[in-house]
C-alpha positions as CSV (number, residue, x, y, z in Angstrom):
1,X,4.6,-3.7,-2.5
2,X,3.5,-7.3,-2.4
3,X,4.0,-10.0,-4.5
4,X,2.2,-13.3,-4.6
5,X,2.2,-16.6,-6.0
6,X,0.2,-19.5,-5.7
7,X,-2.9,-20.9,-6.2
8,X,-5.9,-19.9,-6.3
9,X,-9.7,-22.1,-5.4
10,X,-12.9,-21.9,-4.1
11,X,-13.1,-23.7,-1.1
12,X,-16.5,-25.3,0.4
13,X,-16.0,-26.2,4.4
14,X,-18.5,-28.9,5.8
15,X,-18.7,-29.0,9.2
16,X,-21.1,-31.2,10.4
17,X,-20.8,-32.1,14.5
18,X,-21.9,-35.9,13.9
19,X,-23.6,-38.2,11.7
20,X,-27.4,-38.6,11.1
21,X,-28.3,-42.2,12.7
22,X,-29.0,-43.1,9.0
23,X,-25.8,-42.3,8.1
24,X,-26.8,-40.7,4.7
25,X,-27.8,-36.8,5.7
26,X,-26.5,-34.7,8.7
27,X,-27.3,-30.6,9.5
28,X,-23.9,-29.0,8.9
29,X,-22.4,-25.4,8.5
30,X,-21.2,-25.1,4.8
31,X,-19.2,-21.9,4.1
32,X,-18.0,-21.5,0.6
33,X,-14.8,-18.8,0.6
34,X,-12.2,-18.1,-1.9
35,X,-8.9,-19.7,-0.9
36,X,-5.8,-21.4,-2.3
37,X,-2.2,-20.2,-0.7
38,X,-1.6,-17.6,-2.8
39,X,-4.9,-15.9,-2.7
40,X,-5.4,-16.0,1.2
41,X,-1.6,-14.7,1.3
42,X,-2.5,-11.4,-0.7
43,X,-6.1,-11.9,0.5
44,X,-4.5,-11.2,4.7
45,X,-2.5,-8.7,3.3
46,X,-4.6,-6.7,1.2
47,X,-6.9,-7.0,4.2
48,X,-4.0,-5.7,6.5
49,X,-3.8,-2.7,3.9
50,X,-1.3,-3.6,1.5
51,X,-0.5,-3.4,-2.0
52,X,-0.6,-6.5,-3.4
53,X,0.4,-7.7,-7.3
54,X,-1.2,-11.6,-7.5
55,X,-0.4,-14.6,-10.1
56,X,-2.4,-17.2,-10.5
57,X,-4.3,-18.9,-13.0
58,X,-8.7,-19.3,-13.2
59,X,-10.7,-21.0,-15.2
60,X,-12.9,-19.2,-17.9
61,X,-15.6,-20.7,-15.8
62,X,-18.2,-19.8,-13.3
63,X,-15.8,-20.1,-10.2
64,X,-13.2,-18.2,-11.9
65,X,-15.1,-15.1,-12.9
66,X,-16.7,-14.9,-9.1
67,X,-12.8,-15.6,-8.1
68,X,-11.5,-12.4,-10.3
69,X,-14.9,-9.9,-8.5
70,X,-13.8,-11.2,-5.5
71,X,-10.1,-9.7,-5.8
72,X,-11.5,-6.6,-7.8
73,X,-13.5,-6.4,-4.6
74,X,-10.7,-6.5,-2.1
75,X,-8.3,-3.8,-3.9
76,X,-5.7,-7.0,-4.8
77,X,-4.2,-6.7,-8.5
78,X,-4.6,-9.9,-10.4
79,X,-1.7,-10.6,-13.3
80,X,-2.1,-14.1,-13.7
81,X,-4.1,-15.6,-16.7
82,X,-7.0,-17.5,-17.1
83,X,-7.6,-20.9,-19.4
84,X,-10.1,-23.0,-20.7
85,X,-9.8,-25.1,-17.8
86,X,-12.1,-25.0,-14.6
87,X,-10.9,-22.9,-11.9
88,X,-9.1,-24.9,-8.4
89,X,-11.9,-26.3,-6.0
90,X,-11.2,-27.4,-2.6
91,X,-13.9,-29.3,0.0
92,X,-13.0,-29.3,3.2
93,X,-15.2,-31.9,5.3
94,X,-14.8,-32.1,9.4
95,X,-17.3,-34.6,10.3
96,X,-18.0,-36.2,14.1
97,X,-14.1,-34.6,15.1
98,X,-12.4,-36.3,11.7
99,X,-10.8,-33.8,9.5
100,X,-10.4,-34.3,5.3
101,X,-9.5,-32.2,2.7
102,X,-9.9,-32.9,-1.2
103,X,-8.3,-31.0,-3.9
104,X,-8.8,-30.4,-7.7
105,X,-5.9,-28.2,-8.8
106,X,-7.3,-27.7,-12.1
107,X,-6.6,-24.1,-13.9
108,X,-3.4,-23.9,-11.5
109,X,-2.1,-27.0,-13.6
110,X,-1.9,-24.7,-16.0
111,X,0.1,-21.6,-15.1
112,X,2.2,-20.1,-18.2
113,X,6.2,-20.2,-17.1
114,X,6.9,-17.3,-19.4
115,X,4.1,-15.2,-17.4
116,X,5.6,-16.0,-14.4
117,X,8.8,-15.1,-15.8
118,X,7.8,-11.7,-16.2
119,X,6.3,-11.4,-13.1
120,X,9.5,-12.3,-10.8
121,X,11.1,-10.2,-12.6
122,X,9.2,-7.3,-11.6
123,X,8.9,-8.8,-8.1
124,X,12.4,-8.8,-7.3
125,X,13.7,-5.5,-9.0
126,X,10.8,-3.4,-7.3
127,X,12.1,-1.1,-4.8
128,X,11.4,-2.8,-1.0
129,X,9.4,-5.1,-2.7
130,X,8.6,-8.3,-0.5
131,X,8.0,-11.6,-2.5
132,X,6.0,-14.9,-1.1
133,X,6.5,-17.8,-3.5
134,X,3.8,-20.9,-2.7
135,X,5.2,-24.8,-3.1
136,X,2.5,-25.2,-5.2
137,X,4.1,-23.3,-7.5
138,X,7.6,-25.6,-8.4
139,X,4.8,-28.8,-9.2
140,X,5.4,-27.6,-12.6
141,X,8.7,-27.9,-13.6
142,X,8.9,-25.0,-16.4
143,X,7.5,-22.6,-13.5
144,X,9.6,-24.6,-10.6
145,X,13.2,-23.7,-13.2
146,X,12.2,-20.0,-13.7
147,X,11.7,-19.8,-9.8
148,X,14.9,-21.3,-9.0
149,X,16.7,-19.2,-12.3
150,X,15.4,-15.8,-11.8
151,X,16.0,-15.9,-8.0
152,X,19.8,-16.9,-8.6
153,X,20.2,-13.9,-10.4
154,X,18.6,-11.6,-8.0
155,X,20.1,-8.9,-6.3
156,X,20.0,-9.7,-2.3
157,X,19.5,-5.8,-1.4
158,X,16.0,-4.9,-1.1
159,X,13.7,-7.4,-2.0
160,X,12.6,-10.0,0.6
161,X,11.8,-13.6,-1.1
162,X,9.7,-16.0,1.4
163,X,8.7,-19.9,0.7
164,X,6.2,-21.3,2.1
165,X,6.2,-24.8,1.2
166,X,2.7,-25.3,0.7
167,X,1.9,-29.4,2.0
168,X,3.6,-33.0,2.0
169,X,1.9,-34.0,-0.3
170,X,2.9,-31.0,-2.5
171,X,6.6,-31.5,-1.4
172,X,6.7,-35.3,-2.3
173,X,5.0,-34.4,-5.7
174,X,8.1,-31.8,-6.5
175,X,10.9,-33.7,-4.9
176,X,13.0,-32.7,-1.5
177,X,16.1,-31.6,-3.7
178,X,14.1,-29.3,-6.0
179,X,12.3,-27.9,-2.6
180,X,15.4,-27.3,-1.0
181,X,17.4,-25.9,-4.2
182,X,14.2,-23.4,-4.3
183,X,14.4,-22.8,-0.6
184,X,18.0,-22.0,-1.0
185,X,17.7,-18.8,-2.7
186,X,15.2,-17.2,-0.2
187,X,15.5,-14.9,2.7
188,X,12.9,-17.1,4.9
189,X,11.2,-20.6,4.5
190,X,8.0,-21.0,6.6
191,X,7.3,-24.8,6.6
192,X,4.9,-26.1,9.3
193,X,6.1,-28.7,12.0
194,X,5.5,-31.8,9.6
195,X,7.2,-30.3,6.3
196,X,10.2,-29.1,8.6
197,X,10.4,-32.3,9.4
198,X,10.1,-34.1,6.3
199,X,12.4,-31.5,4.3
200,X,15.5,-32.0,7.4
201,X,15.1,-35.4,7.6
202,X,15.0,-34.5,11.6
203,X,12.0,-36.3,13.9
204,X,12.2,-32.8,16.1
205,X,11.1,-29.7,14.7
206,X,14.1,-27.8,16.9
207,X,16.7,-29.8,15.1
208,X,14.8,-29.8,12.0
209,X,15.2,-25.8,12.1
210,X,18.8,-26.3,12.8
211,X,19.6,-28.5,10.0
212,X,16.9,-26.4,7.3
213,X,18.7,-23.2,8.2
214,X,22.4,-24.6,7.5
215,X,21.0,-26.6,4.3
216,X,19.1,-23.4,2.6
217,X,20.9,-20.5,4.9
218,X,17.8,-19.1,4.9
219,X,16.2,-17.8,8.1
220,X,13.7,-20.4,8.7
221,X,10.2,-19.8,10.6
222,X,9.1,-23.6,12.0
223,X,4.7,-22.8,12.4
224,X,4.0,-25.3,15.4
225,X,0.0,-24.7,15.7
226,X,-1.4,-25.0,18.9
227,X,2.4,-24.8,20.4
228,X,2.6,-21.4,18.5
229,X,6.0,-20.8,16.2
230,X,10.2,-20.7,16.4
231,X,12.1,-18.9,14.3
232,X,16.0,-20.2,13.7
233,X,18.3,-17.7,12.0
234,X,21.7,-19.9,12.8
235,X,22.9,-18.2,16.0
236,X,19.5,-18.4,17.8
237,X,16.6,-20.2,18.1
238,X,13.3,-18.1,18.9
239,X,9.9,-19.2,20.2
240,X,6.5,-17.4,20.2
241,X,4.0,-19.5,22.6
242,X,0.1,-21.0,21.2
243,X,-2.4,-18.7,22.4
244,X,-5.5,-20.4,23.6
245,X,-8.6,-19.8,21.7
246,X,-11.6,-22.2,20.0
247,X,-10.8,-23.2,16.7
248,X,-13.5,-22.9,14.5
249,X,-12.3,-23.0,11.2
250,X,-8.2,-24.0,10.5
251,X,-8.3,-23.3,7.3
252,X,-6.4,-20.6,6.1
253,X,-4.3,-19.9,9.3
254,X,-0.5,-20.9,8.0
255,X,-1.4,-18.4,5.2
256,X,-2.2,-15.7,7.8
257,X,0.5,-16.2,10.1
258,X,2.8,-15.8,7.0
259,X,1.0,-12.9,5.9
260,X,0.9,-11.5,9.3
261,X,5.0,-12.1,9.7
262,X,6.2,-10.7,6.7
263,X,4.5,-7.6,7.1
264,X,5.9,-7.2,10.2
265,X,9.4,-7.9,8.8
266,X,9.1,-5.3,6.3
267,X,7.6,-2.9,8.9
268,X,10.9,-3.0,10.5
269,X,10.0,-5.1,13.7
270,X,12.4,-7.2,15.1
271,X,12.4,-11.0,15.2
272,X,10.6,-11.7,18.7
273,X,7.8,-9.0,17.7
274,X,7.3,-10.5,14.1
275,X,6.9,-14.0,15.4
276,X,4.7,-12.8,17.9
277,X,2.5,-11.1,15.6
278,X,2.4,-13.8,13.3
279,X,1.2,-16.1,15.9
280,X,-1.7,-13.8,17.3
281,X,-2.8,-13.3,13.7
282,X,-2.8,-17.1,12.7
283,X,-4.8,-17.6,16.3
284,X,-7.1,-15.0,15.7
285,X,-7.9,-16.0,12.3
286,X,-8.4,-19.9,13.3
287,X,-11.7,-18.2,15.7
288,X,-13.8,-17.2,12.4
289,X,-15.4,-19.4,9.9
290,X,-14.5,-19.7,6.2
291,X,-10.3,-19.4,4.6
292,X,-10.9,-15.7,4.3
293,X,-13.0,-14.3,6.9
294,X,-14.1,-10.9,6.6
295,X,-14.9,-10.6,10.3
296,X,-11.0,-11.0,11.2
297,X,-10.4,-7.9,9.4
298,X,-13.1,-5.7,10.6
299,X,-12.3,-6.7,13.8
300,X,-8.6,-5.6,13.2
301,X,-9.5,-2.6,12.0
């Protein structure tokens, strides 16, 4: 079984190729998709036909009730709550080759720390359970103690816990020590090149690996993007290559690639063959339009 934390949005994608030569209107593909970390994680793994147990919090709005049909839809079993607060929106605008995203956090501002609670609890006593905790989740400081609390007390047979920590900007907003206190009670961190970075206080993401894995002594997966992924677990340093493709929509694809890599973990595979896996995934997802294509999944199928 997985578990999954994180928030939850609708996301809108503008792509519009360039600029009208008013400047005011431009033809552009618009896809609207529900997104947020921790619905694409269970999202690719429900997808990749998984059990998956989800918290998060909607709104009692419009967005959250087509959020909640969508993961009735898709088999994923939501036990977060909902409040009288609109549900996460996220607009992602690429226009003439610049790149901008713009959040409203909203109902995930508002996730109950006693629900949570209850939910890592279950999370981490479940038989082969495998846990992926979201940065977005420690913004809050009642949910970023119970994290840090209830995963001190776990027991480190059977249950895999994985951080992804989410953004900079999310990082900065919870603080370095807090991120790396977090980190320290996990079995993997899977920070991209700039948050490795930024959390090692390293300029190379090689070194920053180096020095992530001896501060949290957890096995740390470094996502690279077009370079592909490396994977440092103290005595070795491993490297998937990119995989040339056309990107059409980036959106989404450090949520697959985690996805993609912890199933393969706790399908047994090695390492090398998890890292690999993760990377084809994340490649093949970044070649569809929208954060959770269903044409990746048909086509994996």
């Amino acid at each position: 079984m997985f578990y999954v934390t994180g928030d939850l949005n609708i996301d809108a994608a503008t792509v519009a190729p360039a600029l009208s030569l008013s400047g005011k209107e431009a033809q552009a593909r618009i896809v609207i998709s529900c997104g947020g970390q921790g619905g694409n994680v269970a999202w690719f793994l429900a997808g990749l036909g998984q059990p998956v147990q989800l918290f998060g919090t909607l709104g009692h709005d419009l967005a959250g009730d087509l959020y909640l049909a969508h993961l009735n839809h898709c088999g994923i079993t939501f036990v977060g709550g909902r409040v009288d607060i609109p549900t996460g929106m996220v607009s992602v605008v690429e226009e003439s080759g610049t790149y901008h995203m713009y959040r409203q956090r909203g109902a995930n501002c508002a996730a109950d720390p006693v629900r949570l609670a209850s939910f890592l609890r279950g999370a981490v006593t479940a038989p082969a359970s495998c846990l992926f905790i979201s940065g977005y989740s420690l913004l809050d400081d009642g949910c970023a103690a119970q994290i840090t609390s209830i995963l001190a007390e776990r027991s480190r047979v059977g249950t895999v816990v994985a951080l992804d920590p989410a953004s900079i900007d999310a990082m900065q907003s919870t603080g370095r020590d807090a991120v790396l206190a977090a980190a320290g009670r996990c079995d993997y961190v899977l920070p991209n090149c700039e948050e490795a970075c930024w959390l090692a206080q390293e300029p190379d993401p090689e070194a920053a690996a180096y020095t992530l894995h001896r501060l949290t002594d957890a096995i740390v997966v470094v996502k690279l993007g077009e370079q592909g992924a490396m994977l440092c677990s103290g005595d070795q340093l491993l490297r998937s290559p990119g995989i040339a493709a056309t990107a059409v929509d980036v959106t989404g694809a450090g949520d697959a690639f985690a996805a993609a890599f912890l199933l393969a973990k706790m399908s047994g595979k090695e390492d090398q063959a998890a890292l690999d896996a993760a990377v084809a995934f994340s490649v093949a997802k970044v070649q569809f339009a929208g954060t959770q294509p269903p044409e990746l999944l048909r086509q994996k199928r």
